[in-house]
TORKEPA-655142 format. One record per residue: x, y, z of N, C-alpha, C in turn. Coordinates in steps of 0.001 Angstrom, whole numbers, plus 500000, padded with zeros to 6 digits. Layout:
<sites>
XYZXYZXYZ
...
</sites>
This chain:
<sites>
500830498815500000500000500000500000500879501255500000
500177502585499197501116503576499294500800504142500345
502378504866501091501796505414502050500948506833502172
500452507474502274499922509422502479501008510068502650
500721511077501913501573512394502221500430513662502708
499158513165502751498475514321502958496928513766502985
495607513748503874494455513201503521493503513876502800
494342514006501340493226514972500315492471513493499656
492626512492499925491815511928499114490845511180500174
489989510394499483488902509934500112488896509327501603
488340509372502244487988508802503847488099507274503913
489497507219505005489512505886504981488675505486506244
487734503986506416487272503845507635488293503142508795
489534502945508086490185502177508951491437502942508942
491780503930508966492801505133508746493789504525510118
494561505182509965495829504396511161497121505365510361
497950506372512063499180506638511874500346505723510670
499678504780510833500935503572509439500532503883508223
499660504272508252499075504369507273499743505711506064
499854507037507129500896508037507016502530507788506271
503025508724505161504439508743505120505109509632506527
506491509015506280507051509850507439507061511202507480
506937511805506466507194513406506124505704513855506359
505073513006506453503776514028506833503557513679508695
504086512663508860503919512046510739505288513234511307
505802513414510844506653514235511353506080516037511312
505015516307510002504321517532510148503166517493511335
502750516318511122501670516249512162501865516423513389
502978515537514113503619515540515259503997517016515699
504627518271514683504415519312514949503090520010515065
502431519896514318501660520259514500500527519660515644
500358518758516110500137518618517355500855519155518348
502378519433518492502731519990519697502703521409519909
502536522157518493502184523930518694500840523790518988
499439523071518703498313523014519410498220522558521134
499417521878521304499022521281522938499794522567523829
500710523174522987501170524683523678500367525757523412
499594526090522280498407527308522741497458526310523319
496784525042523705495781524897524820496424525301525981
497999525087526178498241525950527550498032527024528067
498414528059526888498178529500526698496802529934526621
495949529254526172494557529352526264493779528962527819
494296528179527820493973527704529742494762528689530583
495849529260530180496556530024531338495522531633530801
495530531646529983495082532821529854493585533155530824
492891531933530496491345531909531467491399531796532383
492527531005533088492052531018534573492628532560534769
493478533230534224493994534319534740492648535196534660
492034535336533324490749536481533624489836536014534573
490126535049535035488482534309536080489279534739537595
490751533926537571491083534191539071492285535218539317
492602535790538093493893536698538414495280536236537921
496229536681538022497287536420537329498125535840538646
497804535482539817498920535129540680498520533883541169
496941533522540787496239532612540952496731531756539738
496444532476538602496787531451536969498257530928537377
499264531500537807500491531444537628500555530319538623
500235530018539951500023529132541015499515527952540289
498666527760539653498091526778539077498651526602537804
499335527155536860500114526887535785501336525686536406
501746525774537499502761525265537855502286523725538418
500782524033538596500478522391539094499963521808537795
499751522415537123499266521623535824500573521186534702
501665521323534881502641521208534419503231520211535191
503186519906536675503990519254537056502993517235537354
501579518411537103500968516711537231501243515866535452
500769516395534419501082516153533310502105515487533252
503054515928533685504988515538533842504611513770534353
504048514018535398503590513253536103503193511556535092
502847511481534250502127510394533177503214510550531605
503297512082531390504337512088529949505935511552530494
506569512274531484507622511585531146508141509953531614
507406509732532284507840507870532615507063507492531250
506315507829530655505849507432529136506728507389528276
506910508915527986507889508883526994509639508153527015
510217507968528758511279507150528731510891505800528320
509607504882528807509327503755528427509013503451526723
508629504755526019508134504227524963509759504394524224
510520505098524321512087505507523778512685504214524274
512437503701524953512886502850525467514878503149526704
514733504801527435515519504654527935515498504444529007
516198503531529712516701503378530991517291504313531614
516605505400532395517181506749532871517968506428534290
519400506630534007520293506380534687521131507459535642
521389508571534487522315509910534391521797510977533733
522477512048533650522180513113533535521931513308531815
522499512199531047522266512592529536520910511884529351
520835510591530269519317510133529925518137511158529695
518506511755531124517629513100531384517071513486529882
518052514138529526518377515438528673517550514383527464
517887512960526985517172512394526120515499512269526196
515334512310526795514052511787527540513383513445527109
514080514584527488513524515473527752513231516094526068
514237515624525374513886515523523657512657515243523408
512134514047523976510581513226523562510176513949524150
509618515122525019508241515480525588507722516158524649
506118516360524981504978517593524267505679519014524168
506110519219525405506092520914525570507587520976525405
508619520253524937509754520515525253510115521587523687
510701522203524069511068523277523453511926522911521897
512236521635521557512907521098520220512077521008519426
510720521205519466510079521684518614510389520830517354
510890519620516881511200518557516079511983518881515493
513089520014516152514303520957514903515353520842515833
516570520710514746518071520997516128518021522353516472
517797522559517732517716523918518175518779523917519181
519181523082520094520185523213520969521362521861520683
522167522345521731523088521496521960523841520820523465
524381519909523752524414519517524971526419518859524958
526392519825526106528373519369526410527958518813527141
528646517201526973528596516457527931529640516360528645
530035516890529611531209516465531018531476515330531337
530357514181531669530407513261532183528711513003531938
528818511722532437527025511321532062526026511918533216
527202512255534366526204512919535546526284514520535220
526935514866534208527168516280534166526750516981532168
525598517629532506525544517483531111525173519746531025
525749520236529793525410521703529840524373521468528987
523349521881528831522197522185528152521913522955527452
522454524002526435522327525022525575521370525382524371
519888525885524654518902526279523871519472527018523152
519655527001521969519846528108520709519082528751520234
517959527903520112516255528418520123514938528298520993
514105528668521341512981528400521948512066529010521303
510735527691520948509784528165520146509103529217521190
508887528635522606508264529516523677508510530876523747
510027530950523715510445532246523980510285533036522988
510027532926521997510325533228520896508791533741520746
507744532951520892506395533328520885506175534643522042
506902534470523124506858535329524178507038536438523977
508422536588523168509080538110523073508217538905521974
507548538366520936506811538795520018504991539096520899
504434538215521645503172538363522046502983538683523270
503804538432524501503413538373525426505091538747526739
505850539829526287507150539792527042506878540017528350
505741540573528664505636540464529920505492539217531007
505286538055530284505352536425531096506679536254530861
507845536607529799509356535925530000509628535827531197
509671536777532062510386536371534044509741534723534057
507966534943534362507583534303534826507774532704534240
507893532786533023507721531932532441509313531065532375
510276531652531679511632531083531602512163531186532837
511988532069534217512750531742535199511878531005536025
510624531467536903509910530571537647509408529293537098
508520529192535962508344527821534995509122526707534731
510116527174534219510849526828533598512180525677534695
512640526568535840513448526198537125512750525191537253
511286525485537809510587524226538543510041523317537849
509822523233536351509594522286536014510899521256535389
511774521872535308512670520694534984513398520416536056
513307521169537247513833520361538237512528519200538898
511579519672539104510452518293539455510329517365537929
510596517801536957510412516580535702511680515599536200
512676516134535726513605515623535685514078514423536917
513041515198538174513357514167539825512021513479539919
511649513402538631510664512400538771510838511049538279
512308511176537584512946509830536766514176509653537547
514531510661538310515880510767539152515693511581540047
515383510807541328515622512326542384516940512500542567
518056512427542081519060513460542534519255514016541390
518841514499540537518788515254539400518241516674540007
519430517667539365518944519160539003519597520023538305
518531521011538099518754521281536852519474523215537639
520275523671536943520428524904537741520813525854536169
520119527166536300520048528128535108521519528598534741
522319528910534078523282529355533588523213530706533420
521967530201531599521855531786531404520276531822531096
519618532684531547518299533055530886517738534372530590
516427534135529915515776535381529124515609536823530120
515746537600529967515681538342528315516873538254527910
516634538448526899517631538597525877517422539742525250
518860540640524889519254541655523798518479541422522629
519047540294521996518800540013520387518538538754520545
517446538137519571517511537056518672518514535967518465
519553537084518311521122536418517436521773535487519130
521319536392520141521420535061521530521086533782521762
521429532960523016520945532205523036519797532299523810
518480531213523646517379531535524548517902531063526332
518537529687526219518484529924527917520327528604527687
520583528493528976521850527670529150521451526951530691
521615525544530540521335524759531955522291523883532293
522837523698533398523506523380533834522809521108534701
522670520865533811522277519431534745522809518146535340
522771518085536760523755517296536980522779516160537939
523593514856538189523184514318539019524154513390540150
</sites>
């Protein structure tokens, strides 16, 4: 069977991801993960007009860390890694929804040792959406967000895992990097 590049033709009743070429499972897959990041933005945005912005922000942080909660022991089991060290981490953290690789090489990672890994965003789709729509969440978002969720993601596959900021937003220019992490275990 050929595979799809696109469902312009007729309705299958038995349709199935296999069914897909890779070049379109790989558009899709993006395009599912810029929709599961504006439902965030859409949910953070409402609870903020219903309960306030210190209330949204309180609860942004539990809804991120329960999620974590089911995606990442998922996504290590379905990758199939055995999270050991600090690069597992960093692999693992490739496969999530919200993780910022966005299905593109955007960063890079010096590895020291397997307990010692630097983390270097070159890009962030987040930040990047931020500085254009919304610069007033960068604090909140790349320093408070951001700290606590990859330090509770990350000690949810390793509690002696953490993650500590290097460098983060704002940024001057573009031509910067979005953030630098330091993860060790």
């Amino acid at each position: 069977m050929t595979e799809l590049n696109d469902y312009s033709g007729p309705i299958k009743d038995d349709l199935q991801l296999s069914d897909f070429s890779k070049g379109f499972l790989v558009k899709l897959a993006k395009e599912w993960q810029g929709t599961a990041l504006k439902w965030e933005e859409l949910w953070h945005k409402t609870l903020e007009a219903r309960l306030g912005k210190e209330e949204a922000d309180k609860w942004e942080l539990e809804f991120w860390l329960e999620q974590a909660k089911v995606a990442w022991p998922r996504m290590a089991a379905l990758a199939n890694i055995q999270v050991k060290d600090a690069v597992d981490l960093c692999k693992v953290a490739h496969l999530i929804l919200e993780g910022s690789m966005g299905f593109q090489p955007i960063g890079s990672f010096e590895i020291i040792n397997r307990n010692h890994v630097i983390w270097t965003a070159r890009r962030c789709l987040n930040l990047e959406y931020l500085e254009k729509v919304d610069p007033g969440r960068i604090m909140h978002v790349c320093h408070t967000v951001e700290e606590f969720c990859m330090n509770n993601y990350f000690q949810l596959l390793l509690p002696t895992a953490k993650a500590t900021p290097l460098t983060l937003p704002p940024r001057a220019s573009r031509d910067e990097i979005a953030c630098r992490w330091e993860i060790t275990v």
